[in-house]
N, C-alpha and C positions, 0 to 999 in steps of 0.2 A: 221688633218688626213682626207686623201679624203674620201669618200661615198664607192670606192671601195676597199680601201685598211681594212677599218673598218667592210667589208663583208669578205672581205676574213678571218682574224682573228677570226671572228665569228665563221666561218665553219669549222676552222681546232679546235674550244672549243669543237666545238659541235662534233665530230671525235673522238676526245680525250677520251671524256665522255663518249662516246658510248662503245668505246674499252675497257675504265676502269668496267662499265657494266655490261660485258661482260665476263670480269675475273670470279666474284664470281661463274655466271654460270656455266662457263666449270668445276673451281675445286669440286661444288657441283655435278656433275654427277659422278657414282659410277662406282670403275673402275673394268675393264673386268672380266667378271667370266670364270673359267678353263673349258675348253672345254669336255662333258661329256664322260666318260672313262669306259674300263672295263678292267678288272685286273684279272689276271688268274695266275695258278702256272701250270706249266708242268714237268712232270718224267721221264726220259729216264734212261734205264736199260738193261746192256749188261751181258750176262754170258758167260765165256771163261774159260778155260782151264789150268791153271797152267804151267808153264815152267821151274821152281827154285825152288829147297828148302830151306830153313835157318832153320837148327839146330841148337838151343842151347843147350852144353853137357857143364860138370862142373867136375874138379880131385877132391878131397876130400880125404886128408890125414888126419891123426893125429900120434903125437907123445908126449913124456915127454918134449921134448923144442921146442918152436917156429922156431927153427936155424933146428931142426929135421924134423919137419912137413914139411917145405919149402921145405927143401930139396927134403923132397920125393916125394913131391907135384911136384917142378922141375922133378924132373928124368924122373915122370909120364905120364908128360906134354909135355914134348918132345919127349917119344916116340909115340904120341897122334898125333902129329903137324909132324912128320916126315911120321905117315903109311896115314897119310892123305893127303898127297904131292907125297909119291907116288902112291895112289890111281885117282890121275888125279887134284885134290884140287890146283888152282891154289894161289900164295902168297898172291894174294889182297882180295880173298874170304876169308880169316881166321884174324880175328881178337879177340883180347882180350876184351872181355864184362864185366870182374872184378876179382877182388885178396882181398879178406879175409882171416883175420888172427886174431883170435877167441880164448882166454883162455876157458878153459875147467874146470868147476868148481866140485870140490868132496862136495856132502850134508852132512851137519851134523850127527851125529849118532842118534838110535832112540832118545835120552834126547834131539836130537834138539841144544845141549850147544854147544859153540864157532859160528865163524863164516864160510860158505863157503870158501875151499881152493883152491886154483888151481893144480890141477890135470894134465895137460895136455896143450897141445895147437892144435888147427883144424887150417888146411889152405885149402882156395878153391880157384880156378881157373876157371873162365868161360868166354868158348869159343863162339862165334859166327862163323858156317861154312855156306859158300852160297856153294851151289849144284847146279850146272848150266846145270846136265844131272841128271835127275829123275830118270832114272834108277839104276843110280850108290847109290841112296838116302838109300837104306836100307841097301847094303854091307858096305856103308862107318860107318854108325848107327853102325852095328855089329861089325864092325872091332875097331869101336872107345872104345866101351865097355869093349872088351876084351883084350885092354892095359891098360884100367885104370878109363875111365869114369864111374864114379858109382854116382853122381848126375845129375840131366836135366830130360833133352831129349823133351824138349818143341821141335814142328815143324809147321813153315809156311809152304804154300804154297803160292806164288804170280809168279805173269809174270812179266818178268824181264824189256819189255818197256811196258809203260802203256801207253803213250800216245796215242797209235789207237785207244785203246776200252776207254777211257776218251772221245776223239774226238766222237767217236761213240755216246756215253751215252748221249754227249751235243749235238749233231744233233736231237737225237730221243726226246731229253725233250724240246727241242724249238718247233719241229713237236708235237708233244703230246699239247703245249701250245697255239697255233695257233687251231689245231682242236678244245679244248676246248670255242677257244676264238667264233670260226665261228656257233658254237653248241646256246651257251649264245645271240649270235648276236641275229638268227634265231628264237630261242626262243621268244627275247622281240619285235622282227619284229623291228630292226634296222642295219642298213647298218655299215659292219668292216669298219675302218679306217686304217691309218698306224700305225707301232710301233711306239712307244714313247720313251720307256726303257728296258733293258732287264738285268734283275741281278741274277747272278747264289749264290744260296746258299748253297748248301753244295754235296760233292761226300762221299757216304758211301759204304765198302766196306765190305760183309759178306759170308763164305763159303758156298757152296750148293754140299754137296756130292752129287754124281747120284751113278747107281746103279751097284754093287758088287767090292768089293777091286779090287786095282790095284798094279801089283805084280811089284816090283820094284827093283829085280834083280832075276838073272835064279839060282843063290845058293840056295840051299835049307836050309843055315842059313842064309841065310839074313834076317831080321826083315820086313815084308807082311805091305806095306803101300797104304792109299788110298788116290789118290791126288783131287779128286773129283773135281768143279768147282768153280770158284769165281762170286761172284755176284758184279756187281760195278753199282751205281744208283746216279742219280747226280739228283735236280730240281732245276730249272730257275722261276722266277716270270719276267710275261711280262705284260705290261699295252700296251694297243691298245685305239687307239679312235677313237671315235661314228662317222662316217662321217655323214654329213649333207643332 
């Protein structure tokens, strides 16, 4: 083997070794730490105005047989479902929300002896009506009563498309998030960075009457309802970082 060939060999050991070296090095340095963050929640909150109603009304019969109650439960129900279609109640706004059908028990005498009899049988009927003119809300109420509803009378009010004021709510709770975040910056005397993430967690939605009833038909039987406003509030958690 010549003189140069037995160098060269040498230099590509010595190369080699270096490089092997060189390994434990680089995997011993400690890998990258996360870039320092600030992390905020922001609220946005809209209040609007009611558009719809949803009553729930309920027939509630009773008779000596089950075949008896229904019936008149039936009879009830339809004249219920019929003055409310011609009240303006379109078909897809009325739906059935539940049907019970209930023995009715006679209690022992005062000695207490034997057991509970059945006595009777109850049937109930409940309806779901959407009102899609607030006006119309209280006459349809009174008119519904006075064929036959004698359990309910729970009532929403909501807006019939929610998407604007959702949209809205999450515009204002990202701005609200952002202000807070340039607040904390200025604070610790460090410069905002971009966003990182933005995650919305929850829209909550609660009435806020304002002030005095709102008369919701010109009858003077109609049932005086106050549709007051809706509160919709939604917040976002954003993380921003620290520019350098």
């Amino acid at each position: 083997m010549s003189n140069r060939l037995a160098f060269a060999l040498a230099g590509t050991v010595l190369v080699g070794a270096a490089a092997l070296l060189s390994v434990p090095a680089a995997a011993q340095q400690s890998p990258s730490q996360p870039s320092p963050r600030i992390s905020v929640t922001g609220e946005g909150e809209v209040n609007v105005a009611p558009d719809m109603a949803i009553l729930n009304l309920t027939v509630l019969r009773e008779a000596e047989t089950a075949r008896g109650a229904l019936t008149a439960n039936n009879d009830a129900m339809k004249q219920v479902l019929a003055a409310l279609k011609e009240s303006g109640v379109a078909e897809r706004d009325l739906q059935t929300s539940g049907l019970s059908i209930q023995p009715r028990y006679a209690q022992p005498g005062k000695d207490r002896s034997g057991e509970p009899k059945i006595a009777g049988y109850s049937v109930s009927n409940a309806l779901t009506v959407r009102v899609r003119n607030l006006a119309d809300a209280g006459g349809i109420l009174d008119k519904a009563v006075g064929l036959g509803v004698n359990q309910g009378g729970g009532i929403a009010f909501v807006k019939d498309d929610m998407k604007p004021t959702l949209t809205e709510a999450r515009k204002r709770a990202v701005a609200d998030a952002v202000a807070r975040a340039k607040t904390l910056a200025e604070a610790a005397d460090v410069k905002l960075g971009k966003i990182l993430s933005i995650e919305e967690q929850s829209i909550m939605a609660r009435p806020m009457p304002y002030g005095g009833a709102v008369r919701m038909a010109a009858s003077d039987a109609a049932v005086p309802l106050a549709s007051g406003e809706n509160t919709y509030r939604t917040q976002v958690n954003v993380i921003f970082e620290i520019a350098p």
